[in-house]
MARLOKE-190579 format. One line per 4 residues: their letters; for each residue x negated, y negated, z of C-alpha. Coordinates in pm, 1 decimal. Last residue first. Layout:
N
a	X,Y,Z  ... .
END
This chain:
224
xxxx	-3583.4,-3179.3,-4176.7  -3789.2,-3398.4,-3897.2  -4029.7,-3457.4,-4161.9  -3819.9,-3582.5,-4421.4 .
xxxx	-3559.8,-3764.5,-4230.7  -3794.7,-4003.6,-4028.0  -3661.5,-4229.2,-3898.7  -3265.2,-4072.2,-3869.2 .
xxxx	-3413.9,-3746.8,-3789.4  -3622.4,-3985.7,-3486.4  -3330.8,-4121.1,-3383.2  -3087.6,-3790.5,-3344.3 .
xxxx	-3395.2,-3622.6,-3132.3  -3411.9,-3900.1,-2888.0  -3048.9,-3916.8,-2848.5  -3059.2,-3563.6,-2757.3 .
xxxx	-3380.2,-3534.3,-2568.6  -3265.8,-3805.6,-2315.6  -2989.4,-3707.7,-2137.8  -3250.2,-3571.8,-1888.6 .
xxxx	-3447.3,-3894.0,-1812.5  -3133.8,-4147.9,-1771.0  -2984.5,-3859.3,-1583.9  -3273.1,-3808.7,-1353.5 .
xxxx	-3267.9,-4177.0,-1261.8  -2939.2,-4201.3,-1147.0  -2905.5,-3878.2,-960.9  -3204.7,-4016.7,-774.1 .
xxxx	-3087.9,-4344.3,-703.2  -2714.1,-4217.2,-591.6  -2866.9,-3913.1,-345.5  -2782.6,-3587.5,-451.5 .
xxxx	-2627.2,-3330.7,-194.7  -2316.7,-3491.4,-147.2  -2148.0,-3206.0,-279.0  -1891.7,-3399.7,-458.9 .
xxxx	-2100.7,-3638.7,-638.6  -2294.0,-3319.5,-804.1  -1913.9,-3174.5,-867.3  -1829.1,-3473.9,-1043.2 .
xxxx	-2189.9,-3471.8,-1283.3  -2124.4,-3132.6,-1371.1  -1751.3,-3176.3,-1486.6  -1846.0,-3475.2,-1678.0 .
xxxx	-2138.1,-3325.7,-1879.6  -1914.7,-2973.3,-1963.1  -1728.7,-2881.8,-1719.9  -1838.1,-2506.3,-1659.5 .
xxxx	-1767.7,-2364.8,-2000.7  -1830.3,-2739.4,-2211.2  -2164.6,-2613.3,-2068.4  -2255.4,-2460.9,-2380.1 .
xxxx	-2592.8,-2562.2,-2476.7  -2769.9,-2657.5,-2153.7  -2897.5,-2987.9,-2134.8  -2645.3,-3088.1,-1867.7 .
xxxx	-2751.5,-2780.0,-1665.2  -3068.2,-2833.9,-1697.1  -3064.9,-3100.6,-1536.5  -2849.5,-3027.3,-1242.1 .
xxxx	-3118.3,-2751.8,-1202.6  -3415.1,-2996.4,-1196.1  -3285.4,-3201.3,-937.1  -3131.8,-2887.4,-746.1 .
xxxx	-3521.5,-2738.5,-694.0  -3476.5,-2710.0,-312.3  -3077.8,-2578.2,-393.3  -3262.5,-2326.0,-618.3 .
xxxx	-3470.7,-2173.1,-358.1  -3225.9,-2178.9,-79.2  -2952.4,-2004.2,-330.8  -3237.0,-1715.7,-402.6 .
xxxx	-3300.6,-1629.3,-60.7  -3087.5,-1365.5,-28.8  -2763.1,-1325.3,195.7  -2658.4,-1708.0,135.7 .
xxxx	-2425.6,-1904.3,390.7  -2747.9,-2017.8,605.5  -2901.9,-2189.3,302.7  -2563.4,-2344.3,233.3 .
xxxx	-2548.5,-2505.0,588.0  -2943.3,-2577.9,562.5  -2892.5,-2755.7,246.6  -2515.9,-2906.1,400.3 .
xxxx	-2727.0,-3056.5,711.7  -2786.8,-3391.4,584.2  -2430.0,-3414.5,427.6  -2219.6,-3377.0,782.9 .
xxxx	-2092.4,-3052.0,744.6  -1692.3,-3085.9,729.0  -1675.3,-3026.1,403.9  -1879.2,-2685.1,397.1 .
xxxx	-1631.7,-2587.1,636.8  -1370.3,-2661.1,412.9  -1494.4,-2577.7,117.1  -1623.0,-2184.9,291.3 .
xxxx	-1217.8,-2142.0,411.6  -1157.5,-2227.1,62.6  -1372.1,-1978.1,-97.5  -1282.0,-1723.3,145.7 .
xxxx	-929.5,-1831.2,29.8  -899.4,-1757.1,-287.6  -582.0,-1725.1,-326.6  -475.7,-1929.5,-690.5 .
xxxx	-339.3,-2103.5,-468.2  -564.6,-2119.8,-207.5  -863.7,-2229.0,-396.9  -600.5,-2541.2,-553.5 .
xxxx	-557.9,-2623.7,-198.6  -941.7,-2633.1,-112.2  -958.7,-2889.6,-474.9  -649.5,-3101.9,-313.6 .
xxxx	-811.9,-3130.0,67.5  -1178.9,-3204.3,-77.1  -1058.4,-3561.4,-186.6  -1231.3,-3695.5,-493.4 .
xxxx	-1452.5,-4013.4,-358.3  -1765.7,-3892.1,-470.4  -1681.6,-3670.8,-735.5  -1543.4,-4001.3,-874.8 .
xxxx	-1871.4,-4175.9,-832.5  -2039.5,-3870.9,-1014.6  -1808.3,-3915.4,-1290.6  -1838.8,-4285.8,-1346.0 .
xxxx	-2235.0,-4238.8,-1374.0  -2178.1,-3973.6,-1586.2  -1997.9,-4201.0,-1832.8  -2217.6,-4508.2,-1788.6 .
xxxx	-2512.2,-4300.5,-1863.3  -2328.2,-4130.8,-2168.7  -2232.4,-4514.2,-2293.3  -2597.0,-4627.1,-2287.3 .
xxxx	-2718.1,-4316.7,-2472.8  -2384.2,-4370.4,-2709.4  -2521.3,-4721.8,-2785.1  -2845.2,-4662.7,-2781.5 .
xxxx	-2820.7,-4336.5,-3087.9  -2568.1,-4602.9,-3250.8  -2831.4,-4844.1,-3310.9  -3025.5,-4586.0,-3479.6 .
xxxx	-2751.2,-4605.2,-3716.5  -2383.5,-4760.2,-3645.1  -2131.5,-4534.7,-3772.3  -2360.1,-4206.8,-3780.1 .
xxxx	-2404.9,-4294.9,-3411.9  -2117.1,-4348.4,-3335.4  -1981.1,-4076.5,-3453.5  -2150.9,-3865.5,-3325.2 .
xxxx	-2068.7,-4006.9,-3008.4  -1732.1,-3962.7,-3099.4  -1750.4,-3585.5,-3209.7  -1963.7,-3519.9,-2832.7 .
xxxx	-1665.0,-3603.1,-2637.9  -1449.3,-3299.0,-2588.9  -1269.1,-3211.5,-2230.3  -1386.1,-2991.7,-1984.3 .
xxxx	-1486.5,-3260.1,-1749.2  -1348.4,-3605.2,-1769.5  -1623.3,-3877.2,-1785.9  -1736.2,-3773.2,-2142.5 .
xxxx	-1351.5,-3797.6,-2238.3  -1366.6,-4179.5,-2042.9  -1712.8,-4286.7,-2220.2  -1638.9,-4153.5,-2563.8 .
xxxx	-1276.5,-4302.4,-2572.2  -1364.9,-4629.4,-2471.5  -1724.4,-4671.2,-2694.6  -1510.1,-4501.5,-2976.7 .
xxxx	-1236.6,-4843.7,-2957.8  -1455.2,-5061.2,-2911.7  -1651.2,-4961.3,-3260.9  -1357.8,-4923.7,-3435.8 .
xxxx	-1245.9,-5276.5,-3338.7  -1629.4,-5392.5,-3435.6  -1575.7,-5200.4,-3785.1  -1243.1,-5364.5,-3830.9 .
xxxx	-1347.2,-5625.8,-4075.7  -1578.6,-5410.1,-4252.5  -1297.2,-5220.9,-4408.4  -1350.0,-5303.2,-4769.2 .
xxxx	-1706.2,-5179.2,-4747.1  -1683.5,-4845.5,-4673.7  -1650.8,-4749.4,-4252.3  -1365.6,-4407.5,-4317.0 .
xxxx	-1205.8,-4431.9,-3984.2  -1132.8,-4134.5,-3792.5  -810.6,-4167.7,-3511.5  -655.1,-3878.7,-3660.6 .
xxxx	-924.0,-3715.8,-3632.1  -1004.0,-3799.9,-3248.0  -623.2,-3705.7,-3141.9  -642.1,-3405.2,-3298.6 .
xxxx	-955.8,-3308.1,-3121.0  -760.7,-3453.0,-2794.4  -485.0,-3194.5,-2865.3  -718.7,-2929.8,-2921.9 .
xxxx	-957.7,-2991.5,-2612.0  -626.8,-3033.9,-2417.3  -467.6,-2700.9,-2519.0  -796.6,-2501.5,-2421.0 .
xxxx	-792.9,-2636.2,-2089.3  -416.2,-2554.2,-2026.1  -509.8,-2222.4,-2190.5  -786.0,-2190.7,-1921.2 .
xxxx	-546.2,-2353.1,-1639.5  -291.2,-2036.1,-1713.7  -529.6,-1781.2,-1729.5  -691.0,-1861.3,-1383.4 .
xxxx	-308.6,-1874.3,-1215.9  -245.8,-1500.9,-1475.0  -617.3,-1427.4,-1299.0  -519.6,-1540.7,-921.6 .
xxxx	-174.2,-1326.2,-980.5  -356.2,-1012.1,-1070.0  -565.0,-1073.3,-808.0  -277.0,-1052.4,-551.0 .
xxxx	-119.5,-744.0,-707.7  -414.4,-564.5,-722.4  -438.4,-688.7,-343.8  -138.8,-567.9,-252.3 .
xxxx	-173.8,-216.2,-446.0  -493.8,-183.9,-242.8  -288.0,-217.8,102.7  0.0,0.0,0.0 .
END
């Protein structure tokens, strides 16, 4: 009776899981929609509302860039195939704004509503471990994690967490875990990066993309 409860139970967690997944799927279509039907065609006739279109990507690039799992990469493209090497600052410039945003808002995102969402889709070790880990003032929530782990794996990552968080938003594919604004929220959330730091390592690790896109676009020939 007992293991037919709990088949039941995580069957209901993965139709909950499911459910957000096709929710998050939905949204990355609808916005990709959204962002064609939104293309402009820059030829010469339509100069006059290059600066609108230009407003109007900077907007949507830094807010979908600031929400995680959804797409923002096709405007900065854009962007920068609109604009040049000029475009390779300007969506640099609007990533670091972006990021910045979400780590603020990881900052102030209440705990409470992401331990309920744990519970309902019953996971409430994980919860019960939120909340605790919540409550540990942030100078002690290394050692609080550190004690939390069987191995000592977790305590040697969390040491090198500047570097990991980097990784992490160089790493192709993490549209799976949040993507650049999903990352950068749960970093403000844990409260174990300091502002200054978080700052400066994300003006240094968003880097090799933007640097990449302006030197094709200087030199073509021997990048290709």
């Amino acid at each position: 009776m007992e293991t037919e409860s709990k088949t039941l139970a995580w069957a209901i967690t993965l139709a909950k899981l499911s459910a957000i997944v096709l929710l998050i799927i939905l949204a990355n279509i609808g916005i990709s929609w959204l962002i064609d039907r939104l293309g402009i065609q820059i030829w010469p006739e339509y100069l006059e509302i290059v600066d609108r279109a230009v407003l109007i990507g900077v907007i949507l690039y830094i807010g979908l860039m600031a929400t995680p799992f959804l797409p923002g990469i096709e405007i900065g493209l854009a962007l920068m195939i609109m604009l040049g090497p000029k475009g390779v600052l300007v969506a640099y410039i609007c990533t670091l704004v972006a990021l910045t945003i979400s780590f603020g808002l990881g900052r102030l995102f209440p705990t409470h509503l992401l331990v309920s969402l744990l519970r309902w889709l019953n996971l409430t070790r994980a919860a019960a471990l939120l909340e605790s880990f919540d409550a540990t003032p942030p100078e002690k929530r290394l050692e609080f994690l550190a004690e939390k782990t069987p191995t000592q794996t977790i305590p040697a990552l969390l040491k090198r967490r500047y570097l990991i968080l980097a990784l992490l938003l160089n790493l192709p594919g993490n549209a799976l875990i949040g993507g650049g604004g999903g990352i950068a929220m749960m970093a403000g959330m844990s409260r174990l990066y300091s502002f200054p730091m978080y700052f400066f390592l994300i003006s240094v690790a968003i880097l090799p993309g933007p640097t990449l896109v302006m030197l094709s676009k200087l030199f073509p020939v021997a990048i290709s």
